[in-house]
N, C-alpha and C positions, 0 to 999 in steps of 0.2 A: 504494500500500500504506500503510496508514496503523496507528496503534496508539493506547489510551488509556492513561492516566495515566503520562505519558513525561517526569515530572521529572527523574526520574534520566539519562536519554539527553538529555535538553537541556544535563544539566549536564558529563556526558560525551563530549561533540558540540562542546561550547561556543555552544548554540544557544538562540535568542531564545526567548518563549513566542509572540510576533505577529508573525511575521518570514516573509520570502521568501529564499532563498539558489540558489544555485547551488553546487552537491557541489564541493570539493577533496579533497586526495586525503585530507585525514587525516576527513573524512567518509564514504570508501569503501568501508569496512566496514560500515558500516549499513544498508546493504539485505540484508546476510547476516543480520545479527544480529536485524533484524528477524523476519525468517522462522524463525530457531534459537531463539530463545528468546521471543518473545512471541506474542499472538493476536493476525495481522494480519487486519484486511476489505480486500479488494481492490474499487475503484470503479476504474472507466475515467476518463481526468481527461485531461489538457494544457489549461491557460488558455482556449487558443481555441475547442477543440475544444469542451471546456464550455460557453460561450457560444454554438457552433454548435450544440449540444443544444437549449440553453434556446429559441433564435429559433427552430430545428425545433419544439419543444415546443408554442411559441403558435400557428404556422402552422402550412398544411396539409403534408399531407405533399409531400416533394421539392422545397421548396420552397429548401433551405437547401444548399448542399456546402460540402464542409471539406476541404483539401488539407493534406498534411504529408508526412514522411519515415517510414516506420516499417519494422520489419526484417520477417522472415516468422517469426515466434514468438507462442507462447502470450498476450503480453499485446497482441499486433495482432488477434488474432481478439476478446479481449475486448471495445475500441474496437469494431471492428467488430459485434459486437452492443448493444451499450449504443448505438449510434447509431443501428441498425436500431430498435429500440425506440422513440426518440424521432422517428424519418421521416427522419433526417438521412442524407444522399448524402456518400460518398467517395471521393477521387478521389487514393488515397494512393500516393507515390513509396517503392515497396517495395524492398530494398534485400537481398540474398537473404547471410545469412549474417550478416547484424549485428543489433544487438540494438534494439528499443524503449525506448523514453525512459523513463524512471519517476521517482518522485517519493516519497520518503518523509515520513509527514504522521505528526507526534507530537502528539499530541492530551492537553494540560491545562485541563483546567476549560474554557470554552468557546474558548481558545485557539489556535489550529494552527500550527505550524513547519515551513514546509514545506523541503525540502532535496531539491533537483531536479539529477539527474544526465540529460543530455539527452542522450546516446547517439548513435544514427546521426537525432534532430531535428535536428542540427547539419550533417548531410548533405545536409539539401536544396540540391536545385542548382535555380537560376533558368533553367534549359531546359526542368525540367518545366513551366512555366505555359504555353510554347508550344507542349506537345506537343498532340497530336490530341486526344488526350481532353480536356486541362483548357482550352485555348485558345476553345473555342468557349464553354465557361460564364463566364470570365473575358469575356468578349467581351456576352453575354446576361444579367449581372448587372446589377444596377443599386444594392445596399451592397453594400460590402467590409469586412472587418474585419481586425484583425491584435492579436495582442495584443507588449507591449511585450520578452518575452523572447526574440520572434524575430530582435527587431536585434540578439543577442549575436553572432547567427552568419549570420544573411541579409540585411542590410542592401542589397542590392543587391538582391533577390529584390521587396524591401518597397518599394523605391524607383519597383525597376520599375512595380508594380502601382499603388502610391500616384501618381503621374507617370500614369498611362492613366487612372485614375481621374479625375482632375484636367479634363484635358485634354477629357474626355469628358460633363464636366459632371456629373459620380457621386457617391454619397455614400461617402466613403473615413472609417471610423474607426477609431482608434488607441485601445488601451486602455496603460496607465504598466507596469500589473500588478504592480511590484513595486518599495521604494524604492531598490534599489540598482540599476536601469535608470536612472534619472536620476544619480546618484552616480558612476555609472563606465561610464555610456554616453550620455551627453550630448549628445555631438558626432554619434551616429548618429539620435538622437531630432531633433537641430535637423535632420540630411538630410531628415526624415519631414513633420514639422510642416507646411511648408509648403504641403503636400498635403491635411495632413489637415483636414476637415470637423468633425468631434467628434473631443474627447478625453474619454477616463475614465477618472477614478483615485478612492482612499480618499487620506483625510488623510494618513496617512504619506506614500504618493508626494506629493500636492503640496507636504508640508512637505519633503521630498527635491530637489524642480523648484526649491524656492523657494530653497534650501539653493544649490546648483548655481549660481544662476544670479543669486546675490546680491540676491534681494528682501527687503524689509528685514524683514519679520513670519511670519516662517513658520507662525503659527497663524492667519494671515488667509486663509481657504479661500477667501472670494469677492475679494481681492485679486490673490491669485494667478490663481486662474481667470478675471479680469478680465485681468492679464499675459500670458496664455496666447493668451486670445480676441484680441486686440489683435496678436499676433506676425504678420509680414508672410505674404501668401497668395498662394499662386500662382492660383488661382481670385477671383476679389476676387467675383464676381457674387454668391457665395455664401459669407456669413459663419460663421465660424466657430462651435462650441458647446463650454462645457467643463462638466462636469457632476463633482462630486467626491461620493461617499459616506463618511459617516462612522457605519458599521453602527446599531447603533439610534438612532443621533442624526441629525440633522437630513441631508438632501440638499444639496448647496447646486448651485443651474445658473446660469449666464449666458452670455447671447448677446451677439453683435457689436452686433446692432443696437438694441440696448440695456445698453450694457457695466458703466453705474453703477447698476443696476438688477436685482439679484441675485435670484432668486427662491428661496425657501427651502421645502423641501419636509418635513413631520416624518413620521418616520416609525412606524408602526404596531405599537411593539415586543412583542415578548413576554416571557413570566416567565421563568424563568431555567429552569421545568419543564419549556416547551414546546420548548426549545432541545436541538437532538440534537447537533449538529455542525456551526459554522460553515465548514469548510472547503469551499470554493468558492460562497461567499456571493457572494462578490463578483463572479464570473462571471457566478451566474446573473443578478445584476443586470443586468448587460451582456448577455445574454440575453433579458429580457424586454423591454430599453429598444428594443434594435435589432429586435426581433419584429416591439414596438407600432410602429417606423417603416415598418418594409417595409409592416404592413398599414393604414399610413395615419392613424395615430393622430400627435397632435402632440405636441411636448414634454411639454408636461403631464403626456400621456399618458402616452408614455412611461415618465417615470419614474415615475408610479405603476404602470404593467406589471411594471419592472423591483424596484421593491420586494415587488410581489407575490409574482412568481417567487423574490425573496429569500428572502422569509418563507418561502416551503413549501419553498425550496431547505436552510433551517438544520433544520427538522426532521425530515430523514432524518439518513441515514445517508453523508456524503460528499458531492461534486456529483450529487446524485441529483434526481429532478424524481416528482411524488406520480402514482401510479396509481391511481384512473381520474384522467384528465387533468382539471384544471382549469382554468374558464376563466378567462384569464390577462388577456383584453382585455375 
């Protein structure tokens, strides 16, 4: 649920203009207030799920599932069609009487604040990946994805998955998602790491990793990212990638096997007219990048996928992706 020109609830919230949170309690009133007194738009959203839109989006259809926890209420059928929409397969742990996850997004000037109450998201339980339905696609995969909010509450879930991934020689990636996952989940990110194949964040998070973790420049996006690439692997066959956006500015990627050697990506901005709504830019990036892999495009690629899908992702309305479909790759 999202609203525009929310200076005043920012300032009543005590909330950032470019910020990611997680709801406490004195933020719990703001999902009423939103609905009582303002014009909200309702988009289907969760980080990851977003992201499993955008790589449904590129590819054919069924090509992509998305597993989570969700309750049996009016904003699970939502999800459930906004994914229908984009080809995207579900394989969600339904939870009969609790509520769905939601996310309130305050929208100034092309800014977004988002304040995420994660509901029965925090419920998944790491049996479901075994069950009959999800184990055989967990098994016939070949990327994974996770985005960084799930280690608040599934760290074991992630581990598991990241760990078979490994093992199996898969591409396992991890997106930051937001800078206060490094900040105050650090110790759950290093269980992860080691697993993981690609990382992707914006500046804030890596100025957050860098923060954390005592590196000395926290505006050095290809030093960090060089820190990053460099951290011990449990696969060594296969080196690592960290790739950081820094929204109309520059990309920045590097690889293991080339770690002093940063490759800088610019990006295609637009006017400030063409710009609807950044929120969930950053997903769809991560959406296009991990498409262009599954269908065999290279870095490069990638990340020019993943801006592309950015770009038509900020001129709607929310994490929305443009109808008739564009080609992406």
């Amino acid at each position: 649920m999202q609203v525009r020109n929310g200076e005043k609830l920012l300032q009543k919230y005590g909330l950032k203009a470019n910020d990611a949170i997680l709801a406490d309690e004195k933020h719990a009133p703001i999902y009423d207030e939103l609905v009582t007194e303002h014009e909200v738009t309702y988009v289907a959203g969760g980080a990851a799920q977003n992201a499993a839109r955008g790589a449904a989006y590129v590819l054919p259809s069924g090509s992509v599932v998305y597993t989570g926890a969700v309750g049996d209420d009016d904003l699970a059928e939502q999800l459930k069609e906004a994914n229908k929409r984009e080809g995207l397969d579900q394989v969600y742990l339904v939870k009969k009487g609790e509520k769905t996850g939601a996310c309130a997004v305050v929208i100034t000037g092309h800014y977004r604040s988002l304040v995420t109450t994660l509901r029965v998201a925090e419920k998944f339980e790491k049996s479901h990946l075994s069950s009959p339905e999800v184990a055989p696609l967990i098994k016939a995969a070949k990327y994974y994805y996770i985005e960084g909010y799930f280690l608040t509450h599934g760290v074991e879930s992630a581990h598991e998955l990241s760990s078979q991934a490994s093992a199996a020689g898969k591409t396992f990636i991890l997106n930051f998602s937001a800078p206060f996952i490094a900040q105050f989940f650090k110790a759950q990110l290093e269980q992860i790491l080691p697993y993981t194949d690609v990382v992707i964040g914006n500046e804030a998070e890596a100025e957050a990793w860098a923060s954390a973790t005592g590196y000395p420049d926290v505006k050095d996006l290809a030093g960090i990212a060089r820190s990053i690439v460099l951290l011990p692997k449990s696969n060594a066959s296969r080196g690592r990638v960290v790739v950081f956006t820094q929204g109309a500015q520059n990309t920045v990627l590097v690889t293991a096997d080339k770690p002093d050697e940063p490759k800088i990506f610019p990006v295609d901005a637009l006017t400030d007219e063409e710009i609807v709504d950044t929120n969930g830019a950053g997903d769809a990036f991560a959406g296009g990048f991990i498409g262009a892999l599954v269908a065999g495009k290279d870095l490069d690629g990638a990340v020019l996928a993943g801006h592309k899908l950015a770009r038509s992702c900020v001129q709607q309305v929310g994490p929305q992706y443009p109808w008739p479909k564009l080609n992406i790759l």
